[in-house]
C-alpha positions as CSV (number, residue, x, y, z in Angstrom):
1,X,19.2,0.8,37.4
2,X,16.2,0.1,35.2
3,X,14.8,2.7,32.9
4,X,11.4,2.9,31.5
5,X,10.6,2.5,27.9
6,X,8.6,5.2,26.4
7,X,6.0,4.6,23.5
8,X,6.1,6.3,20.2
9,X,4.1,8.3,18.8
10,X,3.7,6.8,15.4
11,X,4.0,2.9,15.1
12,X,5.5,0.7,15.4
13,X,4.6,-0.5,12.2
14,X,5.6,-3.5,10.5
15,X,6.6,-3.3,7.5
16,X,7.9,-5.7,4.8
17,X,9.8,-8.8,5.7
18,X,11.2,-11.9,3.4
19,X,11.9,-15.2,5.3
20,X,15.2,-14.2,7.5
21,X,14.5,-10.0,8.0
22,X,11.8,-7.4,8.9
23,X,11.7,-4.1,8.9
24,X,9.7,-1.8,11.5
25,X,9.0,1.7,11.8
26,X,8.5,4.4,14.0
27,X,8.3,8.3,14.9
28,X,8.7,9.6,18.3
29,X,6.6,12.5,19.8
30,X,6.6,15.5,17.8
31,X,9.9,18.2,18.0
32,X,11.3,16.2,20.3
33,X,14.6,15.8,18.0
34,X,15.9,18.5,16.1
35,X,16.4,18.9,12.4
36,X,19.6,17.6,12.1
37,X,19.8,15.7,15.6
38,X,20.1,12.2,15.2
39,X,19.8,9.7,18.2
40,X,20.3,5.8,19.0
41,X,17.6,6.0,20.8
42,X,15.5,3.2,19.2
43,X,14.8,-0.2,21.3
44,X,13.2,-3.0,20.2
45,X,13.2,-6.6,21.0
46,X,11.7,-9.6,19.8
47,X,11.0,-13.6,20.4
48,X,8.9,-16.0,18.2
49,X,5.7,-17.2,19.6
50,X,5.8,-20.1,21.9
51,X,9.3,-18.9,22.9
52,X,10.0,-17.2,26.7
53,X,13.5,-15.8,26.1
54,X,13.8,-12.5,23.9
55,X,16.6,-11.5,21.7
56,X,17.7,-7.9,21.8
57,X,17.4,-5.3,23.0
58,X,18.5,-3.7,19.7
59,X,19.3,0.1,19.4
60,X,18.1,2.1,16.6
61,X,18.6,5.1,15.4
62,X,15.7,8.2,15.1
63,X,17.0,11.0,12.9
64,X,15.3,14.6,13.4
65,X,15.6,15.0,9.6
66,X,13.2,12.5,8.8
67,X,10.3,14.2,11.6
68,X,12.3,12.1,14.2
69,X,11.7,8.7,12.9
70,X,13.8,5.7,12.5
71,X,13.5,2.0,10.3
72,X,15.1,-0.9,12.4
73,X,15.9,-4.1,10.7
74,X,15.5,-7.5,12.3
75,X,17.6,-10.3,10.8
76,X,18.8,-13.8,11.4
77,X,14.7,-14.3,11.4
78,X,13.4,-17.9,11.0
79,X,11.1,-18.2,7.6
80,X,7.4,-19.5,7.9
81,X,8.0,-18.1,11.7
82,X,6.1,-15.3,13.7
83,X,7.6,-13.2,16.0
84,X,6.4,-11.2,18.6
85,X,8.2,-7.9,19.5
86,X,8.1,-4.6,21.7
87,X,9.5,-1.1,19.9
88,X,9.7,2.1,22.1
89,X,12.5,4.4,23.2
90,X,15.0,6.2,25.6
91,X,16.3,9.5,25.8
92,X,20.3,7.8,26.2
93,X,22.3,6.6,23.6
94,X,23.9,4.2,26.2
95,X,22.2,0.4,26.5
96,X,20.7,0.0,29.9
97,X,21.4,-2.3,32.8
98,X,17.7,-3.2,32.8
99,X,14.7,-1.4,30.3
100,X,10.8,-1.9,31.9
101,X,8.6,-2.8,29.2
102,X,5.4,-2.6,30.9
103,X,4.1,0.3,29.0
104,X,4.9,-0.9,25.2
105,X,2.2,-3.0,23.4
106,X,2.9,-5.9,21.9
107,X,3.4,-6.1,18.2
108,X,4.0,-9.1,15.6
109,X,5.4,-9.8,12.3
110,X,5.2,-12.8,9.9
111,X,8.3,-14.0,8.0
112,X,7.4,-15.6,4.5
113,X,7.4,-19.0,4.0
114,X,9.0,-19.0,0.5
115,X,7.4,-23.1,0.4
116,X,3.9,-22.2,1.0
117,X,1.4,-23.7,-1.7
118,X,-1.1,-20.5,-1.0
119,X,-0.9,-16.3,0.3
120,X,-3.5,-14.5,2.1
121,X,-3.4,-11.3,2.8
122,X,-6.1,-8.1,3.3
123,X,-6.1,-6.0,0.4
124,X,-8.0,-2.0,0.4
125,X,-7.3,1.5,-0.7
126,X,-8.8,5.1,0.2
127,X,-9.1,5.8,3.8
128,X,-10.6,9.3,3.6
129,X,-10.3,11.5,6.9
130,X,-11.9,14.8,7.1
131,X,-9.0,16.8,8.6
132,X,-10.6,20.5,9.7
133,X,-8.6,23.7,8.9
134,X,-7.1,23.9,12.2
135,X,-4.9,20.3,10.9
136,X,-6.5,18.2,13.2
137,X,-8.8,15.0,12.0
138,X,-12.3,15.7,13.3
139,X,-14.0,12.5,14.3
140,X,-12.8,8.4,14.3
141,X,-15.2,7.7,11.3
142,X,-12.6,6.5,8.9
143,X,-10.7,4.8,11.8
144,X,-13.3,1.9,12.3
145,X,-12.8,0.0,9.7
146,X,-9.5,-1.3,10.7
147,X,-11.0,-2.6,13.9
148,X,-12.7,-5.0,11.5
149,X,-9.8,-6.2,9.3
150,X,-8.3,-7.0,12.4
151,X,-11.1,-9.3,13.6
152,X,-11.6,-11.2,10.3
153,X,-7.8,-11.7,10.1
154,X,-7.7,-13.1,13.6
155,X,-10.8,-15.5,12.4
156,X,-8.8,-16.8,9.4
157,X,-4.8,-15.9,9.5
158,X,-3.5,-13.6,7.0
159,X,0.8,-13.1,5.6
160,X,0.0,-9.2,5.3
161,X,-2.0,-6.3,5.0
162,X,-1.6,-4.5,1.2
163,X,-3.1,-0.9,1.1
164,X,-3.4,0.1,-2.0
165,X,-3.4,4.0,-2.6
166,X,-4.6,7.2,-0.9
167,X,-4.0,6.5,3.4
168,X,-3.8,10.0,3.3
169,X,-6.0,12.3,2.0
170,X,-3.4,15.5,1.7
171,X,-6.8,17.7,0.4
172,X,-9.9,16.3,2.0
173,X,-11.7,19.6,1.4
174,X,-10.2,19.9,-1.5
175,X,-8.0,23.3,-2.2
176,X,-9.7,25.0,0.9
177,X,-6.7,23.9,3.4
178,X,-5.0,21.6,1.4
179,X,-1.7,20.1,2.9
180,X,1.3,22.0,1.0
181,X,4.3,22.0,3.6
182,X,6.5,19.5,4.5
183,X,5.0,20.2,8.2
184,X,1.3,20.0,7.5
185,X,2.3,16.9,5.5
186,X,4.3,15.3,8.6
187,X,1.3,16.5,10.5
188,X,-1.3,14.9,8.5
189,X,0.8,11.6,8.7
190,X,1.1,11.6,12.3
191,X,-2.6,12.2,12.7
192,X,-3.8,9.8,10.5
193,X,-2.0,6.6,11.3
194,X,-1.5,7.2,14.8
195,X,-5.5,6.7,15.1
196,X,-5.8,4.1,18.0
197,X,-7.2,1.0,15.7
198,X,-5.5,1.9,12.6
199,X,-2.2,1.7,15.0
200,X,-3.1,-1.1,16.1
201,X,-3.3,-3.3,13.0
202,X,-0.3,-1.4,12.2
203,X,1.9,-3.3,14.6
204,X,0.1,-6.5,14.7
205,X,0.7,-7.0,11.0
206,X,3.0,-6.7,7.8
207,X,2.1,-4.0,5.7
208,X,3.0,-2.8,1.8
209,X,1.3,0.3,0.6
210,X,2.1,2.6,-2.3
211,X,0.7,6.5,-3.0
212,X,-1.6,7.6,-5.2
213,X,-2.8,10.9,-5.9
214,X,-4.2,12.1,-2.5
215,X,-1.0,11.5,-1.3
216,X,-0.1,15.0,-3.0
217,X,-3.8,15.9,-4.7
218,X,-6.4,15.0,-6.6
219,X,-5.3,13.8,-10.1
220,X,-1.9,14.8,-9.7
221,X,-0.1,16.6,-12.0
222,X,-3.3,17.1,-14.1
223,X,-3.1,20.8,-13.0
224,X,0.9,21.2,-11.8
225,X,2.9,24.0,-12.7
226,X,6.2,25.6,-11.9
227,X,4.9,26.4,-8.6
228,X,3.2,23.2,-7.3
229,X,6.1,21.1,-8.8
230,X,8.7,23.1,-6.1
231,X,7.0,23.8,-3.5
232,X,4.1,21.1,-2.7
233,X,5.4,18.2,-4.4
234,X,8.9,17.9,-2.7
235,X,7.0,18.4,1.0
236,X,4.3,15.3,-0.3
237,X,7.1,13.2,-1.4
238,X,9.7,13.6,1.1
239,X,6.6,13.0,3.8
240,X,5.7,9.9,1.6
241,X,9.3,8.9,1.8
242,X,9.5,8.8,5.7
243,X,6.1,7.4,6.2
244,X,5.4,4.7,3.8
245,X,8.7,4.0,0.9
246,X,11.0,3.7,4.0
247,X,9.5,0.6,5.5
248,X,9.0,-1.0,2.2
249,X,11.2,-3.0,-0.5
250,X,11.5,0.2,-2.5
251,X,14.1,1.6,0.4
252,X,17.8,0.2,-0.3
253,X,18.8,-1.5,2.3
254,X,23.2,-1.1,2.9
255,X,25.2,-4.3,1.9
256,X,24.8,-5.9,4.5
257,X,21.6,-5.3,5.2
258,X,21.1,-3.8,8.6
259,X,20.5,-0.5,8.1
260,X,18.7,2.0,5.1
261,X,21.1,2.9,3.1
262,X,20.3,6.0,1.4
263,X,16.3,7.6,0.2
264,X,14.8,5.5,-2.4
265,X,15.7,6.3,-6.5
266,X,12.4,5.5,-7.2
267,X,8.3,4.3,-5.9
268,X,7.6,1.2,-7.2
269,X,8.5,-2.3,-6.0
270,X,8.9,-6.2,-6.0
271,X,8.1,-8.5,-3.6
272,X,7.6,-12.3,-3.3
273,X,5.2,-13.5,-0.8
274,X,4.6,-17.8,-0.9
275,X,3.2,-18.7,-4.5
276,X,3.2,-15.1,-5.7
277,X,4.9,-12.6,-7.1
278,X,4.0,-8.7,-6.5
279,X,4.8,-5.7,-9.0
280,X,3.9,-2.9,-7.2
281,X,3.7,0.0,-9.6
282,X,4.3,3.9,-8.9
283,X,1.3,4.7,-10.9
284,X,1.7,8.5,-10.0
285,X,5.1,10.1,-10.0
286,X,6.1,8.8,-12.7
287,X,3.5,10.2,-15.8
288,X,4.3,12.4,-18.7
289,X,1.0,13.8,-20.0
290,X,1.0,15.1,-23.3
291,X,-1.7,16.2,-26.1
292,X,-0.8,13.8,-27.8
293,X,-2.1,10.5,-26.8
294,X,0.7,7.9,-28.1
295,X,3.0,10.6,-26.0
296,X,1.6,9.8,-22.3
297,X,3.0,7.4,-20.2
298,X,1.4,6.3,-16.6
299,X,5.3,5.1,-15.7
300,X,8.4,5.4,-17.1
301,X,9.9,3.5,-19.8
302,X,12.5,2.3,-17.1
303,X,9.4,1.1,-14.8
304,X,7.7,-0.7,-17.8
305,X,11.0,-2.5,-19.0
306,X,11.3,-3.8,-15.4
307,X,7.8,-4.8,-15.5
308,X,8.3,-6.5,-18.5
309,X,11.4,-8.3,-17.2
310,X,9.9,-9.5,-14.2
311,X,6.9,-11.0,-15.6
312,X,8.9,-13.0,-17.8
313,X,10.9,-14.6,-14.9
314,X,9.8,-17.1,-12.9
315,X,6.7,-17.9,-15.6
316,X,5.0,-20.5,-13.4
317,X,4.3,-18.3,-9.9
318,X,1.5,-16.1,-9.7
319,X,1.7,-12.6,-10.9
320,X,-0.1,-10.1,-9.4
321,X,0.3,-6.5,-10.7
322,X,-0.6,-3.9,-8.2
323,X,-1.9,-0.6,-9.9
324,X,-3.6,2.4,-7.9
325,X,-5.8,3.1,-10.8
326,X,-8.4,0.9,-12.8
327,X,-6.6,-1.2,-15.4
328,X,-10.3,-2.5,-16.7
329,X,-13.3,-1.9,-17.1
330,X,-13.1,1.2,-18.5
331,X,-16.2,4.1,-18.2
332,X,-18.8,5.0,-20.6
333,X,-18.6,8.4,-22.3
334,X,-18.9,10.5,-20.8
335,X,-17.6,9.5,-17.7
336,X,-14.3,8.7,-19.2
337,X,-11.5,10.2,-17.8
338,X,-7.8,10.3,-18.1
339,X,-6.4,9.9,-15.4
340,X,-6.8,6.3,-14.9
341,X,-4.9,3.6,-17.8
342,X,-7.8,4.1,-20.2
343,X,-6.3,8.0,-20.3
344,X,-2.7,6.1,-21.5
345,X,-3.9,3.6,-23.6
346,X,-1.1,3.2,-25.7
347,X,1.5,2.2,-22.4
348,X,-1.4,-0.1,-21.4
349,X,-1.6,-1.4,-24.7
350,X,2.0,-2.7,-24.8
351,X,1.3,-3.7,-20.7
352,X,-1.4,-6.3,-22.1
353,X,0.6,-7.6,-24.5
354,X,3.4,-8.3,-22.6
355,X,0.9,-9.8,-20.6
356,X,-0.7,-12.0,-24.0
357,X,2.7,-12.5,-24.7
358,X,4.7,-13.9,-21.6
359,X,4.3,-17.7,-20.6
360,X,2.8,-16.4,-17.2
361,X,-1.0,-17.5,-17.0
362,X,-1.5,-16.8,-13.8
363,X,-2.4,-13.0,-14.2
364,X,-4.0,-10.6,-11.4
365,X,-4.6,-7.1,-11.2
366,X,-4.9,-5.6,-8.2
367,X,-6.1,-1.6,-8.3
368,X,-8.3,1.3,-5.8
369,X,-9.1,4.3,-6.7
370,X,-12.7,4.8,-7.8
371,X,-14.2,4.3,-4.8
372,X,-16.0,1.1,-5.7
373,X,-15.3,-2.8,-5.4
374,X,-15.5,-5.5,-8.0
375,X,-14.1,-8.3,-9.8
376,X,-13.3,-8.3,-13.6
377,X,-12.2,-10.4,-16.3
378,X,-10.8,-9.4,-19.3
379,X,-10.3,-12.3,-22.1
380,X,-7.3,-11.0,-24.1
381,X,-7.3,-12.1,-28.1
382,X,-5.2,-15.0,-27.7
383,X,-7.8,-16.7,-25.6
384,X,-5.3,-15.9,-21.8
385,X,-7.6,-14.4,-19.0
386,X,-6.6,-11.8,-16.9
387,X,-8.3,-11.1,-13.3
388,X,-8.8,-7.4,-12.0
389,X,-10.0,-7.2,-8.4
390,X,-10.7,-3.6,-7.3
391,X,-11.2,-2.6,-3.6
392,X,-12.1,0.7,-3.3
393,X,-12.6,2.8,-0.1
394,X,-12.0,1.9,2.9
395,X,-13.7,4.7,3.8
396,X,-15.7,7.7,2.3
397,X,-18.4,9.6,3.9
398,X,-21.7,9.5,2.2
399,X,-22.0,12.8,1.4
400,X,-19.4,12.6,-0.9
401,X,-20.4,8.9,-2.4
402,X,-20.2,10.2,-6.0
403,X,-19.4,6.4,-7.2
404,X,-22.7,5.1,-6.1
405,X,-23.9,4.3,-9.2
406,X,-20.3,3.1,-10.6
407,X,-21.7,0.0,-12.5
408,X,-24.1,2.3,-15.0
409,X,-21.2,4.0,-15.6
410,X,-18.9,1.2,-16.9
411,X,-18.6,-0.3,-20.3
412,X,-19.9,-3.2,-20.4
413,X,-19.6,-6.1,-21.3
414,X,-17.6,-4.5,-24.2
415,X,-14.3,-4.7,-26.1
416,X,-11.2,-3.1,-24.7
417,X,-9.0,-1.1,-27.0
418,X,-5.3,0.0,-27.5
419,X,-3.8,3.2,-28.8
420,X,-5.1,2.8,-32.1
421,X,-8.2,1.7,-32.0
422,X,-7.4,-1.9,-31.9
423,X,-9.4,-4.7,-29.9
424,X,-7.1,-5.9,-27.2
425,X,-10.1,-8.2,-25.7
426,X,-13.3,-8.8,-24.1
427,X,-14.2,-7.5,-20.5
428,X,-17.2,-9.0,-18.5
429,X,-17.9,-8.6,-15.0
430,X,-20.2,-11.3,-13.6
431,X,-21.0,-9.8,-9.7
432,X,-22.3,-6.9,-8.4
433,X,-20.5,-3.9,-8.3
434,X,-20.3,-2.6,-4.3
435,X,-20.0,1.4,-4.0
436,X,-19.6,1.3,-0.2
437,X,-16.9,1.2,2.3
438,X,-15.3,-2.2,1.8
439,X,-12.1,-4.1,2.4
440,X,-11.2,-7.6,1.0
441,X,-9.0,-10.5,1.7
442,X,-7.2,-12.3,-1.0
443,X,-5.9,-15.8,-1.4
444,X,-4.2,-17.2,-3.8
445,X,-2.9,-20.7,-4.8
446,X,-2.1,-23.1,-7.4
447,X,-5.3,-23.5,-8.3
448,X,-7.0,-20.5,-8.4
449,X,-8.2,-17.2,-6.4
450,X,-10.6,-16.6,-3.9
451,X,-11.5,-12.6,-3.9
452,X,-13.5,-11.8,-0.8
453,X,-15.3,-8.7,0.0
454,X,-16.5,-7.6,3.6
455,X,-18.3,-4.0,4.4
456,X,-17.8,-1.7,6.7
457,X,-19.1,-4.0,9.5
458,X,-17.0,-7.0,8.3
459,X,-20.2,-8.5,7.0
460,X,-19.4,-10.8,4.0
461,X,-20.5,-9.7,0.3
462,X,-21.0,-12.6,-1.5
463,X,-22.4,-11.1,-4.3
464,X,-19.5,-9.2,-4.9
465,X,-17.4,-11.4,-4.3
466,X,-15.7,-14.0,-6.7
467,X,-13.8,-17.4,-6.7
468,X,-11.7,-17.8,-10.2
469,X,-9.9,-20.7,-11.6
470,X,-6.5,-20.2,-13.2
């Protein structure tokens, strides 16, 4: 008897791989598990290109705790490899004599080649969608720009798609209907990247992402209190848990690595990708804000020390830190703000000069946030360059395009200063600053980094963009 495979209703989306495993993700139809049902009824199976014979199927499970979702894990992959592969699912546990595919999409993955000389991958942050009062997302605006990363990354291959902060927007108008339980919060997940292109890229490609503020709200926890800290929080976490944490490196993975193992201890994450190195850092869950400024940390001490620790191994890769919010340049007064790292110099202070410091000279800085894209440089004392590459929003209607005029605003070309007072370095930034919707594709090799910037359109910026030697 053959039974037919249904689709889901979020993903699949790939998720992070190394060269041997992968990890995919995916939600079925809303209610249709319990809280506190959980099902194998996950199916997925996969073949690398060129090949006829698939492998699998696989059963997974989908767990009505987690807004019926489920994370399957591929191994025994073949490194520098891709795959193609079809996720859906059955209402029976048991496997069937036959399963009909004809109604599941295709999807792919890309296993890392741990001996490739460069990485290229799409890099973007801030995909505002204006979600009405009654939940619901109110026109396909902010879901066109995916259509174009996909077309420039099927013009010139990519290892993976890196979103960088804010794929949610939990308070799109603000207080007025702002996300706050754990059901808006599923429901604003399952809206959002279940739009058709968005999904699409979603299954076609890896992806890493980590939260920002939006996630939860705007320039969280400037105004938390007792209340917000029980009550909203917990739902915006736990959402961000199941949605993005689960199908990245930050979710443990059992011994022997089939299966997740138990919800992450914390946000941010490693990962190694050809030449490079990632840091991906939880820029938001972690802050202590204080009066006090030597007092307030952007992460925790634990977070910093691994950091620090990774940046001195491995000396001779490329290191590429990947913060939500701006690094460098910082604002003029009196734009200045604190919520970004010039709101905590003293951590960043220390950051830099672990960066001065360490025998890594290869030094990147990826960061979103402010709604605007450009390239930096920031010339530390010692004579070491660092490279800031911002790539900010994917989209954000023009009625709210407060950053317009973002390069007035901006320091420059000016000193950079630590807690104290003290000149860290010199930041210059030679292109033009782009306050549109943008996203960017990054490559990097052993000789340098090519930082490219396309609009909304996919039209090339080369004004804004930038080509650095290490």
């Amino acid at each position: 008897m053959t039974e037919g495979v249904k689709a889901f209703h979020v993903g699949p989306l790939v998720g992070e791989s190394s060269d041997g495993h992968a990890r995919i993700f995916a939600a079925l139809p809303e209610n249709t598990l319990k809280v506190g049902e959980k099902k194998l009824w996950g199916r997925v199976r996969w073949r690398r290109d060129g090949e006829s014979q698939w492998q699998g199927p696989l059963r997974f499970r989908l767990n009505g705790n987690f807004d019926g979702s489920g994370v399957v894990v591929l191994n025994g992959l073949q490194g520098a490899s891709r795959y193609q592969f079809q996720a859906g699912w059955v209402d029976s546990e048991e496997p069937a004599l036959a399963l009909d595919w004809q109604n599941i999409p295709l999807g792919y993955l890309q296993t890392d080649d741990d001996q490739a000389a460069a990485s290229s991958f799409v890099f973007g942050s801030c995909c505002y969608r204006f979600v009405g009062l009654d939940g619901h997302i109110e026109d396909d605006r902010g879901d066109k720009i995916f259509s174009e990363i996909r077309q420039r990354a099927s013009e010139k291959p990519i290892d993976f798609v890196l979103f960088g902060g804010d794929q949610v927007y939990a308070d799109s108008t603000y207080r007025l209907g702002a996300a706050s339980s754990l059901k808006q919060f599923h429901a604003l997940y399952r809206e959002s990247f279940s739009q058709p292109r968005m999904a699409q890229l979603l299954r076609e490609y890896n992806h890493y992402m980590i939260l920002d503020d939006h996630e939860i709200e705007n320039n969280w926890p400037a105004r938390a209190d007792a209340h917000l800290w029980t009550s909203k929080y917990p739902a915006a976490i736990k959402a961000y848990q199941i949605y993005q944490a689960s199908h990245s490196p930050a979710a443990p993975l059992n011994q022997a690595g089939t299966y997740l193992d138990r919800d992450p201890d914390r946000f941010w994450y490693t990962f190694r990708r050809g030449p490079a190195d990632f840091f991906v850092l939880d820029a938001r869950t972690e802050r202590v804000l204080s009066r006090w400024p030597w007092q307030r940390r952007m992460v925790s001490d634990d977070q910093e020390a691994a950091f620090v620790e990774w940046l001195n191994t491995d000396t001779d890769r490329i290191k590429v830190l990947v913060s939500t919010v701006v690094m460098f340049p910082e604002q003029r007064q009196p734009f200045r703000g604190k919520d970004a790292w010039e709101g905590f110099r003293h951590q960043r202070q220390r950051f830099l000069r672990a960066m001065a410091n360490s025998e890594a000279d290869k030094l990147v800085v990826l960061s979103g946030d402010v709604h605007a894209s450009l390239y930096a440089q920031l010339k530390l004392n010692n004579g070491k360059r660092i490279h800031s590459w911002t790539c900010s929003g994917l989209f954000w209607p023009t009625a709210l395009m407060a950053f317009r005029w973002y390069r007035p605003m901006l320091k420059l070309p000016g000193l950079l200063r630590g807690g104290w007072g003290q000149p860290l370095g010199r930041v210059t930034v030679p292109g033009e600053v782009y306050s549109r919707d943008a996203f960017s594709r990054v490559t990097l090799d052993e000789q340098g980094a090519h930082f490219e910037l396309f609009d909304r359109r996919g039209e090339p910026l080369p004004d804004s963009s930038q080509r650095i030697q290490w």
